[in-house]
N, C-alpha and C positions, 0 to 999 in steps of 0.2 A: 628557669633552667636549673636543672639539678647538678652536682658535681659527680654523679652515678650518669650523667647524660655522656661524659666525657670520658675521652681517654687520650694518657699521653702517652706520644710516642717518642723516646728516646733513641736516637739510631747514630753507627757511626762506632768506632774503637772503642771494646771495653776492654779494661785491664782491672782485675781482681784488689791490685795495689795504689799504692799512690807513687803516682811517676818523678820522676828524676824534673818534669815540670811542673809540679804540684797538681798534679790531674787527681782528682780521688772520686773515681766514678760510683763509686755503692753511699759515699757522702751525696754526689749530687743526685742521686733518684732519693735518700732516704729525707733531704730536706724536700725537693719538692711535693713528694707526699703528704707532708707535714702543712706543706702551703696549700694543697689542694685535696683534702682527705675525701673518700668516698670516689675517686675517679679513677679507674684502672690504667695501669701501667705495663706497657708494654716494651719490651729490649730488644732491638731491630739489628742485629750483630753480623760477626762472621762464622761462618761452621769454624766448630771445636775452639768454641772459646771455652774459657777458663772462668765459671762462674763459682763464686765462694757459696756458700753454706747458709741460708738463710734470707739473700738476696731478697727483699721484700719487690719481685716484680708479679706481674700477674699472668705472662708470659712470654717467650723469649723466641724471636724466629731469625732462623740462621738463616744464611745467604752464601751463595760461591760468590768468590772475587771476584769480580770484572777485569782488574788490574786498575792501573795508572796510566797518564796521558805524558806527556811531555807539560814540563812547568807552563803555566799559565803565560809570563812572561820571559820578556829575551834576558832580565836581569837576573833571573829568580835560580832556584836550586830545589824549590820545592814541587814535587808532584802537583801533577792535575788530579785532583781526586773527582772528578763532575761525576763519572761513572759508578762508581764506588755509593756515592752519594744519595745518586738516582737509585740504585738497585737495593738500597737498605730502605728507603723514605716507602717506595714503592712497597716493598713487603711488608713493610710493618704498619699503613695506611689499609694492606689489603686483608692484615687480620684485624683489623678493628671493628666492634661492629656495633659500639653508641652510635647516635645520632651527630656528636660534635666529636673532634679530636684536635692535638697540640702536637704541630712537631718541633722537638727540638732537637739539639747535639747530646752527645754522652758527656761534653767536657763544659759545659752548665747548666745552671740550675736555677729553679724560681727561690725568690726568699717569701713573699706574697703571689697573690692571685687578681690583683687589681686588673689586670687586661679584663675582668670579665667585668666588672662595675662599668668600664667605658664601653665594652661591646655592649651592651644591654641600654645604655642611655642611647647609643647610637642605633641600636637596631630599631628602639621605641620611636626617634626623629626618624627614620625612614620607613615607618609605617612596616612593620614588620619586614622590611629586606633584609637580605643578609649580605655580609662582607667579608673579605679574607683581611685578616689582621696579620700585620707583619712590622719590625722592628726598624725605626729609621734607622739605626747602624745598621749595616751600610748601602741604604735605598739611597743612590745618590743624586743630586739636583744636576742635571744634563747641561744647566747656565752657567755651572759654575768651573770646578776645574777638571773635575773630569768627565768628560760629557757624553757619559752613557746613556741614553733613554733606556728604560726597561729594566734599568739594574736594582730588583728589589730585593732587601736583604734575604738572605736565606736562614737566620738564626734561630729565628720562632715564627710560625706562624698557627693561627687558631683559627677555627671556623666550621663551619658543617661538613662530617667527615665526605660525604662526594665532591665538595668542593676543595677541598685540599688534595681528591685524590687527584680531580682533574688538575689540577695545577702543577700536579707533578708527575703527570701523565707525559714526559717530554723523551723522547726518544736518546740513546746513547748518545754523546757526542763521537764524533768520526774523527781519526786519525788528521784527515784532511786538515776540517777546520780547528783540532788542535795546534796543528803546525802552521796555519794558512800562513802569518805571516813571517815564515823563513824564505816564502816566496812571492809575498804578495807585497807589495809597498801600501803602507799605511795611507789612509787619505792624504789629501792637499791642506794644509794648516794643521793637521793632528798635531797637540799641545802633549810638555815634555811626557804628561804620564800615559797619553794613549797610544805614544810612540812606544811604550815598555813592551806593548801586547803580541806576543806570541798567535795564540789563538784569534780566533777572527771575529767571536767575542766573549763576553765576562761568562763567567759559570753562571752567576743570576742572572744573564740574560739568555742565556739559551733555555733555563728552566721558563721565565717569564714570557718568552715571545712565542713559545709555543701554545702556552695557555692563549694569551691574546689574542693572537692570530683565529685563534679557532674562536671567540669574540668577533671578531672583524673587527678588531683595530689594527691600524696601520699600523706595522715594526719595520724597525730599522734593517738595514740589508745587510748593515755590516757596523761593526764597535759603536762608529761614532757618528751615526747616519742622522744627521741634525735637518732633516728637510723638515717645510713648514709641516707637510699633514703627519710627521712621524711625532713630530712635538705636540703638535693638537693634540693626538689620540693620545699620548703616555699623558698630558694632564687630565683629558677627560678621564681615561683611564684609572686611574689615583684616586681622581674623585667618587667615581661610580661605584667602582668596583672592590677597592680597598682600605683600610684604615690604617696609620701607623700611628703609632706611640711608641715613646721616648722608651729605653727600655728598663728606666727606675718606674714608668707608667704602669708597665707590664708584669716588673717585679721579675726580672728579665735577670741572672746574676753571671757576668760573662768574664772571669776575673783574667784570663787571657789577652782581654779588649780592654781591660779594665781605662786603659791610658787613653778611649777613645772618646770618653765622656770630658777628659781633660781639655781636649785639644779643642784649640781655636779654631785651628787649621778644618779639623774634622766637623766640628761643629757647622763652619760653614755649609763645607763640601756637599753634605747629605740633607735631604729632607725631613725636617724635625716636624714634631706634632703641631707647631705650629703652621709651621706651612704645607703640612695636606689641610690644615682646618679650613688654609685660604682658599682650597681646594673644591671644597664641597661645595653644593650649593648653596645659595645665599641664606633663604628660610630654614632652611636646616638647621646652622650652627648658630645665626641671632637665636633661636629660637629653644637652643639648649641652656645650659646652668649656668651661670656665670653673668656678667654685664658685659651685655653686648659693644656698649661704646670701650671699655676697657682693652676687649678684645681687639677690637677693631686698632685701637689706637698700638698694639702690639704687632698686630699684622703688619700693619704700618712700619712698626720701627726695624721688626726681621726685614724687612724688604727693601729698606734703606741700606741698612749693615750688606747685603747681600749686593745690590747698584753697586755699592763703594767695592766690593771686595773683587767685581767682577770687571770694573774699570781699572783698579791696580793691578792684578794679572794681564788683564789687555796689555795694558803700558807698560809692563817688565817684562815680557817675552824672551828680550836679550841677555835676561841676568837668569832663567828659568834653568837653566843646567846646571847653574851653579847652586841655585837658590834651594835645589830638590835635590842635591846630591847624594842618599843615604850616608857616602862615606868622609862627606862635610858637616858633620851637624854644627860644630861651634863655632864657623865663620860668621865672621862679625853682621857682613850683609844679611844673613842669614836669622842670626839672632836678633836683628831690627825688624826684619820682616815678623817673626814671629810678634814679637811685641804689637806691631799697628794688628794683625790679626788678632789679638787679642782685646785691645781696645774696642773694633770692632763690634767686639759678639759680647763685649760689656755695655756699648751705646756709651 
């Protein structure tokens, strides 16, 4: 694969400046060029933006607004962007015309190009298939605390451009299921953080179950739809059909997230590169770089850390409101909790 085979597509808010957030969007296209030289660049925006003077992209397609949704969650303040989302990914997907493409956001950036060293070992162990690659922040594990199937991150993903186009082929979300739950009661046990949900469900999952589906695999009907054949198909799913890597793997530079790499808590939550590895088939990944017993013996210890973390959420249920309160961080419960998390995902 050449880097002339590719094109990334950067989509989502540009500002000419650097924001009162430290957003410096002409910074993050001119370093990832620099990561990935020879591969065109394309700026997926809104009509009449405000592009400065020099802009190293290779072209730039506007979009009308769709608008906003109602926030995501019942706690939140911030917009549903889903629509917004869709309508830039989609246009800037549809003027690409390499063979492979990368989407990502306007507000990071690659610092290397390593996701292509691992897609390439991995595409060689499955006898030339190909996979959609995507970032475990925030593909999250449905075992553990918040138990979305289907929720794969939307930050980057790489792959052969019809199959990213299909992937984000997913129709507006609707008013409805924006709001469903101001009127719909959450499942029976919904756990404190899938009781937050507004909508009826995650933004990466209504991008991902629409792809699926048209797979034929089994998705969930609703957030937290934990039935036996909807959990089979999201792991078979994972396996077959996608890759994730960590996103220092990918070269992924998210400085917004930055705090997610930190977290114990998050570490948990999500599925990391080690556990899609667990994912694939067996011959596949003995059969890559590394020592296979080594490996093995790691799978092993993620999956212990993970038993442990998913039995102390079970048995704390009662302390879960207090223990998640955004507006409690420094209670003491609180601060213990963090610590055994932490221990955790040290082994």
């Amino acid at each position: 694969m050449k880097t002339s085979d590719i094109t990334l597509v950067f989509q989502g808010v540009f500002k000419p400046w650097v924001t009162r957030e430290g957003d410096d969007f002409v910074r993050n296209i001119a370093l990832t060029r620099k990561a990935l030289p020879g591969a065109r660049i394309i700026l997926s925006t809104w009509q009449g933006v405000d592009l400065p003077r020099g802009l190293r992209v290779d072209a730039v397609v506007e979009s009308a607004d769709p608008g906003a949704l109602a926030p995501l969650k019942l706690d939140d303040r911030k917009p549903n962007n889903i629509n917004r989302q869709i309508a830039t990914t989609q246009a800037g997907l549809a003027a690409v015309d390499t063979p492979y493409a990368v989407k990502l956001r306007t507000d990071c950036f690659l610092e290397h190009a390593g996701f292509l060293d691992y897609y390439l070992e991995q595409r060689a162990l499955d006898g030339g298939r190909e996979r959609l690659l995507a970032s475990s922040f925030f593909t999250l594990d449905p075992a553990l605390f918040e138990r979305l199937p289907y929720h794969i991150s939307d930050w980057f993903h790489f792959g052969p451009t019809a199959l990213l186009r299909a992937y984000w082929a997913a129709a507006p979300m609707s008013m409805d299921d924006a709001q469903y739950h101001e009127t719909h009661p959450h499942a029976p046990g919904s756990s404190v953080f899938e009781r937050r949900f507004r909508a009826r469900c995650a933004v990466e999952q209504h991008l991902c179950t629409a792809f699926a589906a048209s797979l034929g695999y089994a998705c969930p009907r609703y957030l937290n739809d934990l039935s036996d054949a909807v959990l089979r198909d999201y792991r078979r799913f994972l396996g077959q059909e996608m890759m994730l890597l960590d996103p220092w793997q990918i070269g992924l530079r998210f400085d917004k997230y930055g705090w997610v790499g930190g977290s114990p808590f998050q570490r948990l939550n999500n599925l990391m590169f080690l556990d899609w590895v667990a994912l694939v088939d067996e011959p596949a990944r003995l059969s890559g770089p590394g020592d296979p017993a080594e490996l093995q013996r790691l799978i092993r210890e993620r999956q212990r850390q993970k038993a442990l973390a998913r039995l102390a959420f079970r048995h704390t249920s009662a302390l879960h409101a207090m223990l998640f309160d955004p507006a409690r961080p420094h209670h003491p419960v609180r601060r213990l909790a963090g610590g055994i998390a932490r221990r955790l995902v040290r082994g």
